[in-house]
Each structure stands twice: as C-alpha cells, then as structure tokens.
N, C-alpha and C positions, 0 to 999 in steps of 0.2 A: 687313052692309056688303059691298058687291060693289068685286072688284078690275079696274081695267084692264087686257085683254087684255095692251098691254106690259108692263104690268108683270108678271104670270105668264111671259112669256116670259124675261123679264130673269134672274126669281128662282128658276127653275128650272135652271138652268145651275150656279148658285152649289151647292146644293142637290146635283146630281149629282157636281160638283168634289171637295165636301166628304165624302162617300160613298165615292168612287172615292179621299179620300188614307186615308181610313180604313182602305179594305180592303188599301192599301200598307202603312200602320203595321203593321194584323195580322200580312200576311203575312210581312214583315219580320222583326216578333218572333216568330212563329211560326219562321222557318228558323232567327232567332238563337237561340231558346230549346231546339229540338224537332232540330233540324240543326248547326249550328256550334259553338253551346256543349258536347252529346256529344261530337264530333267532337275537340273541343279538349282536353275533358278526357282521351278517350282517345289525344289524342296524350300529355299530359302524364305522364298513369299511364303508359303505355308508353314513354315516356322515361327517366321513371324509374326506371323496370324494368329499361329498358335498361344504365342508368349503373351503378346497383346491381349487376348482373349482371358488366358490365364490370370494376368494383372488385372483387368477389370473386373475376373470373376472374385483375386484375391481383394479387391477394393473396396466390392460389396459386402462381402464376409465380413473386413474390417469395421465398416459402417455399423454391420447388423451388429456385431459385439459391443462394440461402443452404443448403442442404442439399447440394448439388452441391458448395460452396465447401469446405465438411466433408468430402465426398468426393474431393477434388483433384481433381472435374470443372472446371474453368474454361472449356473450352471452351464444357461442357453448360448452366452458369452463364451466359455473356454470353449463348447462345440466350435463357435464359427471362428476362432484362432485356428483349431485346428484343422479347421479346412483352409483356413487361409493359409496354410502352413502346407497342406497338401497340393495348394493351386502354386504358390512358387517352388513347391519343388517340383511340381511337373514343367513350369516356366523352366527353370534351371537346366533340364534334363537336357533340353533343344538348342539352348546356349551353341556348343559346339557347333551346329548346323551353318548356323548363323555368322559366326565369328570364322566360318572359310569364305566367308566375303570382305574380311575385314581390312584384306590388302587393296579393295577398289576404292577407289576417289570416293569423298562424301559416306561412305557406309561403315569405317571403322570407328566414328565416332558414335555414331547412333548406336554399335553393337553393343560399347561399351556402357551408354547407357543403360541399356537395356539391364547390365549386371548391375548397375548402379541403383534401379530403379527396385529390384529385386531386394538386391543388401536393403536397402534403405525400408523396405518393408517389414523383411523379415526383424531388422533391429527393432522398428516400433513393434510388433510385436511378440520379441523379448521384453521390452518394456515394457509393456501394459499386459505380459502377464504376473506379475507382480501387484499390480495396481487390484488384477479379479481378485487373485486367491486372497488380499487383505478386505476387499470388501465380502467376499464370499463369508473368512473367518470373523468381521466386527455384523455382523448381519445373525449368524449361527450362534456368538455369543451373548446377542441381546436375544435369543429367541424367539428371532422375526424367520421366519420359511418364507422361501420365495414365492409362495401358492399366497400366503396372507397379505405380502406386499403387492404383489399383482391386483389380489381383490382388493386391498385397500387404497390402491392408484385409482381403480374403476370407481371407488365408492361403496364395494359391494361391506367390504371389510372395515367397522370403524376405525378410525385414525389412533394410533401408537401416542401417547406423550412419552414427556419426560418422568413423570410420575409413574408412567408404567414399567419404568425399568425399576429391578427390585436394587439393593444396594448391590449385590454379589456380581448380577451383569453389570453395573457398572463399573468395578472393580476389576471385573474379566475383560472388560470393552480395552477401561484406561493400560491394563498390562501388557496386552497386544498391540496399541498403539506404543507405548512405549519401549518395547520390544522390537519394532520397526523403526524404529528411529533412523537410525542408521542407515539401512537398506532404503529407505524412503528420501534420504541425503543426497543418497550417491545414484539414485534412480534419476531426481530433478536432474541432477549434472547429464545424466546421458539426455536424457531428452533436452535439455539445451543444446546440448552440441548435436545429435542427431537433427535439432530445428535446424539451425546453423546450416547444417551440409545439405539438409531438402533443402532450404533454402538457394543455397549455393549452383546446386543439382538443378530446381527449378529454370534458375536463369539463366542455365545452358540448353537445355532440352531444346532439339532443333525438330521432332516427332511431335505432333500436335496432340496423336490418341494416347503418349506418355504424360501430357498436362494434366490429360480428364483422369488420369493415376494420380498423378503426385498430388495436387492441385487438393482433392477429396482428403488425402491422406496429410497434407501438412495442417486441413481442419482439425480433423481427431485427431492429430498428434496436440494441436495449441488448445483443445477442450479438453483432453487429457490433463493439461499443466496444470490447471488452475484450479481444480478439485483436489491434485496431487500437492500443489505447495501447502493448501489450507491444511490437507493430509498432516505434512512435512512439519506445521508448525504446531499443529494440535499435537502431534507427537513428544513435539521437544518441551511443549510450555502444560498441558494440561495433567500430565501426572504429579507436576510437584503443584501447580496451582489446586488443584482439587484435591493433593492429600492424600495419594496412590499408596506409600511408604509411609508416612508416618503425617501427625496432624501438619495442617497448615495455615499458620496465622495473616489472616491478611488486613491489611489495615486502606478503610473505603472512606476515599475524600469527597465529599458532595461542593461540587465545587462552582460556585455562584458566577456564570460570566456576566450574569447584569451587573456585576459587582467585579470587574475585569481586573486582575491580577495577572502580576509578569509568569504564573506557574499555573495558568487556567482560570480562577476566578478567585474572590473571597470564599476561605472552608469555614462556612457557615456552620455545617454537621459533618459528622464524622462517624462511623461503622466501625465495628469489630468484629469479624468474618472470621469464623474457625471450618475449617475444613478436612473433612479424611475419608476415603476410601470415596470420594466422589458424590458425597450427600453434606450438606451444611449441618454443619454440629450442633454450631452457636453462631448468633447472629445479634446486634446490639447497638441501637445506633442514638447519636446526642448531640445533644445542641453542643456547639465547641465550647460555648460560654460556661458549662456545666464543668470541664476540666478547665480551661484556663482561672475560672473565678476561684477554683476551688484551690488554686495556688499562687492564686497573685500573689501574696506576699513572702514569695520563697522564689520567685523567679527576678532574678538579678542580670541577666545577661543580656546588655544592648541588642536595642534594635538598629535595624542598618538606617543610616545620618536622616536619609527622603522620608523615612517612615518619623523617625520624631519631630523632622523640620515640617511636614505638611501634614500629619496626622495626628499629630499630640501624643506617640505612642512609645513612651522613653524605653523600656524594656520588650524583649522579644519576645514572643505567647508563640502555643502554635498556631493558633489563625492565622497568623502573620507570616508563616514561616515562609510558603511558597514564593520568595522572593526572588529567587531570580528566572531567567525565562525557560533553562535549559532543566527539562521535568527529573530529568535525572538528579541532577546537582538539587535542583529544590526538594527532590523526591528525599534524597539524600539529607534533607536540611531539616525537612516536616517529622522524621521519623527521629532525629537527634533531637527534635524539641519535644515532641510527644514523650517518649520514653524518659526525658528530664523531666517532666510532670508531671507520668504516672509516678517516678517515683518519689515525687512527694507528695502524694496523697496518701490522705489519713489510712490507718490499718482498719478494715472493715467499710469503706469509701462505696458507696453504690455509684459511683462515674464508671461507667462503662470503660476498661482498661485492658490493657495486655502489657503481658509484661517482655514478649520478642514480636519480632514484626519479619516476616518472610517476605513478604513482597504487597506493594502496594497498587491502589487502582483509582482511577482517579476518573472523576465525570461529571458533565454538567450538566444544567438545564435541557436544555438542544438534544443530546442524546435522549436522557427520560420524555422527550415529547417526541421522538419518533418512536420510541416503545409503548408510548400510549396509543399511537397512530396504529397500531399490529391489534394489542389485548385489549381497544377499548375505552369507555371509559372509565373510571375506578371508584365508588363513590365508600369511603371514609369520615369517620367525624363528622357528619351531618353535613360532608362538602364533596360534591362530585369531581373530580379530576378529568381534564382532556389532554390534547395534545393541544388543545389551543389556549388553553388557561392555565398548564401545572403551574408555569413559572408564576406568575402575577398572585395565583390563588392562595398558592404555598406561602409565597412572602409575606402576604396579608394577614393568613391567619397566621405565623407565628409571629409577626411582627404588629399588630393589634387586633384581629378577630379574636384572639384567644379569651382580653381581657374582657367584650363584650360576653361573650360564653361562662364567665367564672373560672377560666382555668389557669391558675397559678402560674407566674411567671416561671418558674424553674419547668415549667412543666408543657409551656408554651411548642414545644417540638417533638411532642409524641405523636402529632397528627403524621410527621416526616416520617417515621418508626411505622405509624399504622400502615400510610401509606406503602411504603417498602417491602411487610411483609405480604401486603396484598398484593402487590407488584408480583411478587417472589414467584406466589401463588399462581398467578393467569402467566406466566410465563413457563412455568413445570406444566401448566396442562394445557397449552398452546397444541395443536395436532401439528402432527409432522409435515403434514401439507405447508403450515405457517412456521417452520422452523428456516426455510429459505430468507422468507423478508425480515424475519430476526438476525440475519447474519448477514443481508443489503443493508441494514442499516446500522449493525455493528461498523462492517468496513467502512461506510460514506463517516462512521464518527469518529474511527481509528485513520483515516486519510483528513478527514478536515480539524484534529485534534480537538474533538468533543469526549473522546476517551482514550485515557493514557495508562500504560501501566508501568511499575519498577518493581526490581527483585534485587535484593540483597546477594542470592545468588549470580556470582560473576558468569557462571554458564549461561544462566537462564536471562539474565541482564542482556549478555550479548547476542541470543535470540532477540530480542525486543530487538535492538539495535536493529540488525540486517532487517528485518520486515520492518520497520519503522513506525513503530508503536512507541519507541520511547522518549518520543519529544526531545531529541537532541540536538542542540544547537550546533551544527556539522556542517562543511561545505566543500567539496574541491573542486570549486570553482576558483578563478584568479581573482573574483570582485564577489563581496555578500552582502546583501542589504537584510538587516530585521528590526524592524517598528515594534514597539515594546511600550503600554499603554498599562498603568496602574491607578485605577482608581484610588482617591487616599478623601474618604469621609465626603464621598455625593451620593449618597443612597444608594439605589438602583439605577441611577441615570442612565447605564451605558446602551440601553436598546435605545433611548431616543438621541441619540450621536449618530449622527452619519460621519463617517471617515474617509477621508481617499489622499491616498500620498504615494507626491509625484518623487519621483528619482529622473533627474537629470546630470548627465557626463558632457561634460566640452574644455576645450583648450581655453585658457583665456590670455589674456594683452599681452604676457609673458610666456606664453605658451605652453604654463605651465597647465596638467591634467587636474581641472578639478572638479567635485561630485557636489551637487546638493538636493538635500530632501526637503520638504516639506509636508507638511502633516495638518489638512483641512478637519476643522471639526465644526460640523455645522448641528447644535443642539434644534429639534423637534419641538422639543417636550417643553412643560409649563411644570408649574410648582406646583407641586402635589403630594402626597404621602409617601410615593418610591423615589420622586424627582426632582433636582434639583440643581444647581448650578454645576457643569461638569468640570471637577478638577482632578488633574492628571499630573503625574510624575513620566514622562516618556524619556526612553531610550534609545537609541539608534545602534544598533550595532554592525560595525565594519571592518575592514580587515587590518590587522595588528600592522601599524605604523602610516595611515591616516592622520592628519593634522590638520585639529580646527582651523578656519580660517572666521569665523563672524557667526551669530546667530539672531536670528529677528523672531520676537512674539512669546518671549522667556519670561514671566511672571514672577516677581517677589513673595504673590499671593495674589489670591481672590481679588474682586471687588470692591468687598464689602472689608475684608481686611489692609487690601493697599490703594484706595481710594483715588493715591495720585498715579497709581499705572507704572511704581518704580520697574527697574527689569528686573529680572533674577538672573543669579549666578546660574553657570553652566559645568557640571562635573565632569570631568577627562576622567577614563580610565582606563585600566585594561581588564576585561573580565572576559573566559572562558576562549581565552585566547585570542581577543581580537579586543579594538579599541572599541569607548564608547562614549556616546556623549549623554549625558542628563539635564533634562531642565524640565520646570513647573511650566505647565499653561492651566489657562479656566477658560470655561464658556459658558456666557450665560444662556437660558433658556429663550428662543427664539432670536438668537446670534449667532455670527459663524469667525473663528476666529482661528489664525495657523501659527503653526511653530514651524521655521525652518533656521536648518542646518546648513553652512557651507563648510564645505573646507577642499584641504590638496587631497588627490588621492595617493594611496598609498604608492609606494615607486612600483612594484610589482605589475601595476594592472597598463602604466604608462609603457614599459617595457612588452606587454603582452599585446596592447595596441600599436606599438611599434612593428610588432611579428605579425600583424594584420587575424589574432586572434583574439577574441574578446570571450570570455564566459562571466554569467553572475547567476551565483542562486539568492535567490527572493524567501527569508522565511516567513512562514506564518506565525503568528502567536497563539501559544496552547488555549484554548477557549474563545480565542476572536472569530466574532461574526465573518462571512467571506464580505470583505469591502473594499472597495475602487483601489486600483494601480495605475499608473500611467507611466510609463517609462520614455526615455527623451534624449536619445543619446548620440552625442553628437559628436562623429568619430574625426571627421574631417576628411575622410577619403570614403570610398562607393561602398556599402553595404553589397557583398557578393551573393550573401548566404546567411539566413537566421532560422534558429528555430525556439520558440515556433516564428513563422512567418506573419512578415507584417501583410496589412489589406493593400489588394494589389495599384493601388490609388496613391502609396508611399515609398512604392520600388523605384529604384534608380538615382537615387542622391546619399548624400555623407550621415545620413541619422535615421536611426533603427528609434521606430514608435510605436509603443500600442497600448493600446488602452486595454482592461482586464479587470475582474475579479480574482482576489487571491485567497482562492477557496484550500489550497494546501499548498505545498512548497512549488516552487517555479524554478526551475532550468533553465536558462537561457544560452545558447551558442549562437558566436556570430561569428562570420569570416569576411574578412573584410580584402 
C-alpha cells in the first residue's frame, strides 16, 4: 500500500514531536534522578548533621552552665545559655531542609522530633534562667564576687560563715528570696511538667544521637529541681521564721525520744527563740519543771484518762501536753498549755516566757547528735559532749551529776542552756564548705521525724504541710497503719526496747477481711539509773470504721503492781479521723513481750480488694527510732504488681511480704 506524499508529510512532524518529548522526559528524569535527587539528599543528611551537631554542641553549653552554676560562676553560666541559645537557633534555622522529607516512610517522625528535642531545650533553658539571675542576685547581696568564691572553692580564699554575714545582707538576702517566692512556685511547676514531656519525648526517640541530647539534659534538668525546691521552700518559710518584717517568736521543744511520746518525746526543756531581721534577738532555754512547778497550783485542767490511769498525773502541764501523735494537733495543744501557764505566773517571774508564740520547732536527741557529728565535740560545764554520748550525758547530769557538783536543783539544766548557746555558736561559724552536711542531716531528721515544725500561720502551716515537715497524721491511701508508743514513768528505757510490728491482712472462716497487728517489745537493758521496766500506753491507728474483734498481751499494769497478770481494758475511739485502739503493755528488762490487735477491716479496703487494688501507708511515729516492719498480706488471689516490690523468692502467689525498716512514712501499692 503506497501512502500520499501529504500524508508523509503530515505524519512525520507528529513522529518527531513525540521523540523530541521523550528525550525531555529522559532528560528530566535523568537530572531528577542522577542531579537533584543526590543533591537533596545531601542536603538532607547535612542538615541533619548539622542539627545533631548543633544539639550536642547546645548540650555541652548546657552542662557547662549548670557546672558554673556549682561553681558560683553566674556570670560564666548566662555566657554559655546563651550560646546554647545561639546553637538551637542555628539547629532551628535547617529545620525546613529537613521536614521536606517528612512525607517518606520512617522520616517524618524523627523530623518531628528533632523540633521536639530543640523546644524541649530551649524551655529548660527559659527555666534555669531564672534559677542564675536569683543565685547571681543572693551571692551579690551577701557580698561574695565570684573571683572570692572560686578562690574559696580552691582553698585559696578563707571560707564565708554565717557570722560573716553582717545583719543587713542578711536582711537583703531574706527579702529577695522572699520576693521570689512566687516566681520560684511557678518555675518548680514548669520543670515538672517539662520533666514529664522529656520524659515522655525520651521514650519515643527512635534516633540513638538524640538519646546522647536528651538523655544529658533530663540530668541537669532533675539536678536543677532539688536545689530549686529547697530554693521554693526557704522562700515561703524563712522570712517570717527568721523575722524579715517584724519580730518572731518561736517557742523550741527539746524533746526526749528515750523518753518516747505520742508527739516526739518527753519535753523535758523548753526555748524561747526571738527572732528579727534574721539574727536571734533572744534566746532562753528551761527546764519545763521551772514553769510547770511554778503553777501547779493554778492548773486545773484534766489530763487525758492513759496519762492519770498509768502515770499518776491528774492534771494537764505542759510537758504533758504533746499527747497526741499528729505534731500539728499536739503542736496546737503544747502552745494552749504553755501560754495558760505563762499566764499564771507571778508578775516579775524569772521562767523564761512569752507571751505569743508564731511558730513552733521541735527536736530530739537523734538530731543534736548528728549536729555534733558536723561541729565536733562541745565541751561545757566541766563535761564534754559527742555525738555518741549527748543523750546519756545530758540526762545524767541534770538528772544526778548536778547534785554531786553542788548545783541546785532548780538550776540543774543550765548545762542544756550552756550547751545550746555553744551549739549556736560552732554552727554560725561552721564554713560554707560544712554548711551542705548541716542540711543532709537537717533533711535525714526532717524525713525520719527527728525535727518538726508548726506555725500558727495558716499560710506558713500549709507550707509545712506539702514538704512534710509537719508530722501530720494524713493518708490517701484505702488502708493506714500507725503504731503509737508512750512512755508513761520508765525512765529512759526506750533505747534499750527493740520493737518490730508485724501487720497482717487475710480472709478468714467467714470470709470476712480481717487485719491484725502485733507489736514485739523485746527489753535489752537491765536496771539502772535511766532503765527500767518498759511501760507503754500504745495506740494503733486505722481507718475510720475498723471494728475490734479481740486483743492479746493488754496489761491492767505492771508487774510489780498487778502481780496476778489481770488484762487491761482496751479504749475504742475515733481520733483525728480514723479509729483507734488503746491499751497498756510492760516489759521487763531482759524479757520480750507483745500486744496484738485483731479486728474486721474496715468495709472500704474489702471493696478495694474486691477491684483487685490494694494501697496502705505505714506511718511513722514523730521521734521513733527506725524499727522492724513485716508486712503479711494475704489477699487470696496472685500479687500482679507491688511497690515497692517483694524479694524475687516471693513472686508468684496470693501474699505480698516484706520485711523492712520504717525509717519514715511507707507507700505501698499492690495490684492484684
């Protein structure tokens, strides 16, 4: 078939068109594939490079700041924020590069971190710059220069005390922290929640060299926290404690655990602490016997029933007063019986008084002998003081060394006064190097309730509260166990008592839930001048609607007073929201003898093991030794989950055990 000349013409054009787009297409994909696509990728990988390089450079900066901040460089500190500030934003700049890969498989989540990793930097440091400029300004105010604190880190520079602040920087220090108060509130809150999202951030990161970023930086962000809460709280409690604004009366409990009371110990001695503008005013400390003697016969108001049934003590004093366990409510009870005795003493009275009380403090043995452990040891009144003898020594001589010396019995506990104000002293000139392990062993006595405070003020009260300084008898948990031990007339016995009490939960023949405690007291000690048969008033407290069912090892009395071993009665009650039980035990000296407790538990906690959850907090008592726990509980279905966890020798059946020290309050959660 032959084609017409036109028509060849026509269809060869087409023919050429189609050719000439082909070798467009090629070429096209050819520069897209072999040109632009390389090109892109290597911008991509070098972006990334870039960003990655950037974050670890912004990493180190951060490090170096927070290490400067240890070194009371502040100046050197704000430099390397803002470099680190310069490294993420040159991070940021490349962002876009990066995030035009973000439609491939696997790549737009990692781009995303990458902005994730950045925010989360840049916010800690928003946050820690607040934390310099307040150290920058309390550093500037005490006029310490960063050159003197350097040298005096190396050694080159003697060491700062407390005595070398004049009263005015002290003054100027307290009104700048108090000043920040606020801002220091709402700073904690963000670094919580910024933890929270590294957190969250961390355990998605699928990029390994975004670990060795976050990973460094969720350190200094949680070494950050904990110089910022102390910050947070010294803020809220130390201008009116120390007397910023106007005087401040504080009334100081010396309070005897070898002599174990339901609110810390026997208040043997007592302080009168005036305070203003952050220097002690007045200072003034007594035997309690010195105001109670001096108005026994004008004080009429019952003692509570245990104290006159086991103690011979018809009427309420204040020594007495800390009666019940929660320091609050007793704090609350010692300052209504104080101030009813000052004011009946005589017009012209040399007992050491006040006549308002701001806030209260309260401490025993246990703490004074890790503060000897820091300053030393103290020697007063022709008697050395340690950390391994305050207690024994002290009690000796006011309770008979004094009269071998000639010194008058009313006058028997001025050695406590000598003592004190020497104390006062090696502690104001303590160097700042030793001002850290004065504040480890503040907190191990503020955690194991060897030192409590209260404040009249409701603001300053509910600080205590939140950091847990106020010995409050509190729990949200479904179950609460608190063992509650008063000495009532055995000397000092209570160091040689060993204690451990067990708590056990299980169903029984009726399937009904029931709890029992028992409370081992195994006496040491022998008869001696501090020691002697231990007798106790204990209390159990549990949760409001518990019902005794029986009790074994309940005492009518002693010994030596109930010969034929009658029982004693058991008092039901309700106090401080929750039931409780009371009863006497004794032990003699090299004897071990128990009081335990049965009863139902309360319907709440059956219902909560029913939902296969169980919680109980465990309290401690304000001034008890930390002594044996054993828990024993026996749910009837598989322990899923506890915290803390049992030893791995007890996983896999119906009862959550463990044995313990209950050195401060206990947590428990179990999932069943």
């Amino acid at each position: 078939m032959t084609h017409r000349q036109e028509f060849l013409e026509e269809t060869e054009p087409v023919r050429e068109r189609a050719r000439r787009l082909r070798t467009r297409i090629v070429r096209t994909l050819f520069v897209f594939l072999f040109i632009f696509i390389p090109l892109w990728v290597i911008s991509f990988v070098a972006a990334s490079v870039y960003v990655t390089t950037q974050l670890f450079d912004a990493r180190d900066s951060i490090g170096q700041a927070r290490s400067a901040v240890d070194d009371f460089s502040f100046e050197q500190a704000k430099e390397q924020t803002q470099e680190a500030h310069a490294k993420l934003d040159s991070a940021r700049s490349v962002l876009p590069i990066i995030r035009s890969a973000s439609w491939l498989p696997f790549v737009g989540s990692p781009v995303d971190t990458f902005a994730d990793v950045i925010a989360s930097s840049e916010a800690f440091l928003e946050a820690f710059a607040p934390v310099i400029d307040l150290g920058s300004d309390l550093m500037r105010l005490a006029g310490l220069s960063e050159e003197y604190l350097r040298e005096m880190k190396a050694g080159i520079s003697p060491e700062v005390t407390f005595d070398d602040l004049s009263t005015q920087t002290k003054q100027a220090v307290l009104q700048r922290l108090a000043a920040s108060a606020d801002d220091l509130d709402l700073l904690l809150v963000e670094l919580t929640i910024l933890e929270e999202e590294m957190s969250f951030l961390s355990a998605s990161v699928q990029l390994g060299p975004l670990l060795w970023v976050l990973d460094p930086l969720m350190e200094d962000l949680r070494s950050v926290q904990e110089p910022l809460e102390w910050l947070t709280i010294a803020a809220r409690l130390l201008p009116s404690f120390a007397g910023l604004e106007e005087p401040s009366s504080i009334l100081l409990l010396f309070m005897n655990n070898n002599e174990l009371r339901p609110g810390g110990g026997f208040i043997g001695s007592y302080g009168v602490l005036e305070m203003f503008a952050g220097e002690i005013a007045h200072l003034e400390t007594a035997d309690v016997y010195a105001l109670d003697h001096a108005v026994e016969d004008k004080v009429t108001r019952p003692a509570p029933e245990p104290l006159s049934r086991y103690n011979a003590t018809t009427n309420w004093f204040f020594r007495d007063s800390n009666w019940s366990p929660d320091f609050a409510v007793s704090s609350a009870q010692t300052i209504e019986l104080f101030l009813e005795e000052v004011g009946f003493l005589d017009e012209g009275s040399l007992v050491p008084a006040t006549r308002r009380v701001d806030h209260l403090i309260g401490f025993t043995p246990t703490y004074a002998s890790d503060l000897l452990a820091i300053t030393g040891p103290v020697s007063v009144g022709g008697q050395t003081f340690t950390s391994e003898n305050v207690a024994d020594l002290l009690e000796y001589q006011v309770e008979y060394g004094y009269a071998t010396e000639g010194v008058p019995e009313a006058q028997r506990k001025e050695i406590l006064a000598d003592l004190v104000n020497e104390m006062k002293t090696r502690l104001y000139s303590l160097s700042s190097a030793q001002w850290p392990s004065v504040l480890d062993v503040t907190m191990k006595a503020l955690t194991q309730k060897q030192l409590l405070f209260y404040s009249t003020d409701p603001a300053i009260q509910n600080v205590l509260q939140e950091v847990g300084w106020a010995g409050r008898v509190t729990s949200d948990s479904v179950d609460t166990l608190m063992v509650v031990d008063a000495n009532l007339a055995s000397l000092k016995s209570d160091p040689a008592v060993e204690r451990q009490v067990t708590y056990e939960v299980f169903q029984n023949a009726s399937d009904q839930w029931v709890g029992r405690v028992a409370m081992r007291y195994a006496h040491k000690g022998t008869f001696d001048w501090k020691t002697t048969r231990y007798r106790t008033y204990t209390r159990v407290y549990l949760p409001s609607g518990t019902r005794l069912l029986g009790v074994e090892g309940s005492w009518l009395n002693d010994k030596t007073q109930n010969p034929s071993g009658a029982k004693g009665p058991v008092d039901v009650m309700e106090e401080l929201g929750r039931t409780s039980f009371g009863a006497f035990t004794s032990v003699e000296p090299g004897e071990e003898s128990t009081l335990t407790f049965e009863f139902a538990l309360a319907p709440q906690i059956g219902e909560a093991i029913a939902k296969d959850t169980y919680t109980l907090t465990v309290i401690k008592q304000a001034g008890a030794q930390n002594n044996a726990l054993t828990l024993d509980l026996d749910f009837g279905k598989n322990v899923t989950h506890a915290t803390p966890g049992e030893d791995s020798d007890q996983w896999g059946d119906d009862v959550y055990r463990l044995n313990t020290i209950l050195s401060q309050d206990l947590k428990l959660e179990i999932q069943l």
